[in-house]
C-alpha positions, 0 to 999 in steps of 0.5 A: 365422097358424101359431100359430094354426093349431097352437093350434087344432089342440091345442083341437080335440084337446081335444075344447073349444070355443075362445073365438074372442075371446080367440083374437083378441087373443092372434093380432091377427086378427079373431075371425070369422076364429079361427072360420073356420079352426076350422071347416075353413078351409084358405086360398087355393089356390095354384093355379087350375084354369081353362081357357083361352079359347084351348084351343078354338082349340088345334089350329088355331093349331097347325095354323096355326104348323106352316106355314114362316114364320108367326109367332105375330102373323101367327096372331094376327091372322089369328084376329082377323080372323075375329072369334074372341075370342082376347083380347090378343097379349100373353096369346096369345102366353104361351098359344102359347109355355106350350103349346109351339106355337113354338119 
């Protein structure tokens, strides 16, 4: 794909209109995709930006972990308890141990 990339670069250079078939063949890739990176495609991010469902509860869990002898699953199901949507403890837990809430 890094060929193709530098290929497209060097028409675009040119200031020529590529032939997205021929760029097919000689690449084996498909030609809609040729264009695709002609036009300005640049791939996937590698990196999502998304919040969590979690950061609006933050300072409560917080909260709830700074007492002595609370751990994360008592948090957890306390949270659950209270009908709040905080998914499963699996992922809690990665989001509580990623935010530096236990240690």
């Amino acid at each position: 794909m890094e060929d193709l990339i530098k290929q497209i670069e060097i028409i675009k250079e040119a200031g020529i209109k590529p032939n997205y078939s021929e760029l097919s063949r000689m690449y084996g890739v498909d030609r809609r995709t040729v264009k695709k990176y002609f036009e300005g495609y640049e791939g996937r991010p590698t990196k999502r930006s998304k919040p969590s469902k979690l950061d609006k509860y933050y300072y409560e869990i917080k909260a709830m972990l700074l007492r002595e002898g609370i751990t994360i699953r008592a948090v957890y199901e306390k949270l659950k308890e209270e009908g709040l949507d905080v998914g499963t403890y699996s992922n809690f837990s990665k989001y509580v141990k990623r935010k530096g809430l236990y240690l």
